[in-house]
C-alpha positions in Angstrom: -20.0 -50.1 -38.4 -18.6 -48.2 -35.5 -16.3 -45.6 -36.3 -13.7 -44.2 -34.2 -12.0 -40.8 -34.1 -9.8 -39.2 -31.7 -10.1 -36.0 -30.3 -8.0 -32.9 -31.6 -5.6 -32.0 -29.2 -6.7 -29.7 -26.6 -5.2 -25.5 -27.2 -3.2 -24.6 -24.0 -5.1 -21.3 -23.0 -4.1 -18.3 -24.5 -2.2 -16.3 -21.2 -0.1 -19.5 -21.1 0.8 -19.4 -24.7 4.8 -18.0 -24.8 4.5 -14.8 -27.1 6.6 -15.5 -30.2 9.0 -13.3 -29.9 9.8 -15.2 -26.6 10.6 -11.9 -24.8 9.1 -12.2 -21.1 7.4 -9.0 -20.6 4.9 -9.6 -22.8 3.4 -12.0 -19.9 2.9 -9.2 -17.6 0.8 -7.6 -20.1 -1.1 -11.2 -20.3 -1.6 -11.0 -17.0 -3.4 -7.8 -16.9 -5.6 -8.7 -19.8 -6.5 -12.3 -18.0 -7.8 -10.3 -15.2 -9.5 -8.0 -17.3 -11.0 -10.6 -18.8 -9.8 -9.5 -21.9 -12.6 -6.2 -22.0 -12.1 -3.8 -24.4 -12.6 -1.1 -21.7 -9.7 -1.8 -19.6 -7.0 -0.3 -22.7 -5.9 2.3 -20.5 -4.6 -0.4 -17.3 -3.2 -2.6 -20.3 -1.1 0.4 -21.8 0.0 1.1 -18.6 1.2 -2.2 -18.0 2.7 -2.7 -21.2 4.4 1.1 -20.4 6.1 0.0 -17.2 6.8 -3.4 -18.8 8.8 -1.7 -22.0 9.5 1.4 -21.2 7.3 3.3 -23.9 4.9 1.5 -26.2 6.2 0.8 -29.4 4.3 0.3 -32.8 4.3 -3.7 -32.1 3.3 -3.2 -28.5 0.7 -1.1 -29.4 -0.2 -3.8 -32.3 0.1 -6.4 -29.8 -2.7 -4.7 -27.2 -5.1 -3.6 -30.3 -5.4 -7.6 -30.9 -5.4 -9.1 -28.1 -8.7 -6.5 -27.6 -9.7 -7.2 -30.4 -9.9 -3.3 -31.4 -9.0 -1.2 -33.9 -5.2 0.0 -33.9 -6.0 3.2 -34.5 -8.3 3.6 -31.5 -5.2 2.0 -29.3 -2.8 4.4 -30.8 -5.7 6.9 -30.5 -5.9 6.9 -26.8 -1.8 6.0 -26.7 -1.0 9.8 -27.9 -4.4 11.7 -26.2 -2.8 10.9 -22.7 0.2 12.6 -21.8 1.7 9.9 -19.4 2.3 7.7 -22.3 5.0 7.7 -24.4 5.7 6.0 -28.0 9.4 6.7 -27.8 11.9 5.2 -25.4 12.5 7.8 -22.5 15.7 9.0 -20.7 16.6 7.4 -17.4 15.2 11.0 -15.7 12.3 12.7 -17.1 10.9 15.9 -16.9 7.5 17.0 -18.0 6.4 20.7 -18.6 2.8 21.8 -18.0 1.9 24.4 -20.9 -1.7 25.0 -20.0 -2.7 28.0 -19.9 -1.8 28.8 -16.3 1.6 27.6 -16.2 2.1 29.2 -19.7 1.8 32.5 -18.3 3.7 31.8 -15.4 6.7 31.5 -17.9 6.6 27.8 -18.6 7.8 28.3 -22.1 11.0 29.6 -20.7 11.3 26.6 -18.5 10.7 24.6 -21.8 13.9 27.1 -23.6 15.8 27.2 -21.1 16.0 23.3 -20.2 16.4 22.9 -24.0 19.2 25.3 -24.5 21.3 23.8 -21.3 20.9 19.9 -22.3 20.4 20.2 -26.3 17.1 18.2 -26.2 13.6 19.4 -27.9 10.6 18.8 -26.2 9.4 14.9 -27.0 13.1 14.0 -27.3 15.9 12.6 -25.3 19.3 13.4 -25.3 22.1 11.8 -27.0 23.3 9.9 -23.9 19.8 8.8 -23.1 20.1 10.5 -19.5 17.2 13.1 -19.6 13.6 13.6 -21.6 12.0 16.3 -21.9 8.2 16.6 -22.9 5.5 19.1 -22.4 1.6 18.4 -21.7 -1.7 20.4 -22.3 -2.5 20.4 -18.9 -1.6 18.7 -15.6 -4.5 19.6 -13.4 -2.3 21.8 -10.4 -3.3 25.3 -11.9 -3.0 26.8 -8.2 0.3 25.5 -8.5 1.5 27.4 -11.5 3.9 26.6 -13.5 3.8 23.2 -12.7 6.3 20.3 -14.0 6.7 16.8 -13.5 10.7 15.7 -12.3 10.9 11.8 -12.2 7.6 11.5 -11.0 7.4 13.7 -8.2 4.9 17.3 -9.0 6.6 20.2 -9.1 4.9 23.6 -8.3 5.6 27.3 -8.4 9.0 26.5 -10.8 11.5 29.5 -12.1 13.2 28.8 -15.6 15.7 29.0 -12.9 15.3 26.5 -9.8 14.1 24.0 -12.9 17.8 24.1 -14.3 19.3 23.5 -10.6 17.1 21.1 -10.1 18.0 19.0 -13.0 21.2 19.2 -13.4 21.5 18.7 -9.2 19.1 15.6 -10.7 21.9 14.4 -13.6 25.3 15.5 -11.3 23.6 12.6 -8.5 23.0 10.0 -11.5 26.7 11.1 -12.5 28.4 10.3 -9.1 26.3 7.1 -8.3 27.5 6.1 -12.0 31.0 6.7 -11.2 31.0 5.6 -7.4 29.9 2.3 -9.2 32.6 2.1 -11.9 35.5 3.5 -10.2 35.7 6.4 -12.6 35.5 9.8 -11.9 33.4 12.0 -13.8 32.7 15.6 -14.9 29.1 17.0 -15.8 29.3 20.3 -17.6 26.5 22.8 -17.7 25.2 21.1 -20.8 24.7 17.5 -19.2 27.9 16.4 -21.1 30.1 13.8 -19.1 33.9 14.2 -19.3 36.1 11.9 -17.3 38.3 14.1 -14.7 
């Protein structure tokens, strides 16, 4: 007696598979770990591209990753918090990043730090209240020679005063401020805390 059975129907592979939560970035991250082939080694290049995907890598993202590698989550978050250029919490639109090695520490990068803290009400780590400006500190960023060094936007910084840091930034947040309002119509005001007032 001949007996026939169908074959089960065939999975689509897994980088095609839509992530359930149906948000599109999560493709890009995909992506990265298809080329990888999916190798445990390659965490760093997939945190990065989850990073510039999201913005910052959440607890799901960093969930997501640890799966998908098939390691453990604490080893993802593990190498998520031991590298300064990532961050777990959603960052300002400019971003400024204080080298406290030892170095730059005695080249009065802790004023730098006080001073930038005092003038836009934000702690090191955080952002401020109209999600314009982080500001975060690292062990070391590798330019001693260059001491103190700091990190505006992605562009290195050397040789920094407490002094040409707060110019810089708030030369930095008055050009976000006049692109905003060239854009709007609106005119607008930036005190020396960062605070926007409409003229």
């Amino acid at each position: 007696m001949a007996v026939t059975t169908s074959s089960p129907p065939r999975a689509r592979p897994q980088a095609a598979r839509e992530h359930p939560s149906g948000d599109p970035r999560f493709t890009l991250i995909d992506r990265t770990l298809k080329r990888f082939s999916y190798q445990q080694d390659a965490l760093i290049e997939v945190l990065h591209t989850a990073q510039e995907a999201f913005g910052f890598l959440s607890e799901d993202l960093l969930i997501y990753v640890a799966r998908q590698l098939k390691l453990p989550l604490s080893w993802v978050y593990g190498v998520a918090t031991f590298y300064h250029f990532f961050t777990l919490k959603p960052q300002g639109k400019h971003t400024c990043i204080v080298c406290m090695g030892t170095a730059c520490y005695v080249k009065r990068a802790a004023e730098i730090v006080a001073v930038l803290q005092e003038a836009f009400h934000v702690e090191p780590g955080g952002t401020t209240a109209d999600g314009l400006f982080s500001l975060s500190t690292a062990r070391c960023l590798g330019s001693c020679g260059l001491a103190p060094v700091l990190v505006l936007d992605g562009e290195v910084l050397g040789r920094e005063t407490p002094e040409s840091t707060l110019e810089r930034v708030r030369q930095l947040l008055a050009e976000h401020s006049d692109a905003a309002s060239s854009q709007s119509g609106d005119a607008v005001h930036v005190t020396n805390g960062g605070i926007h007032e409409p003229i």
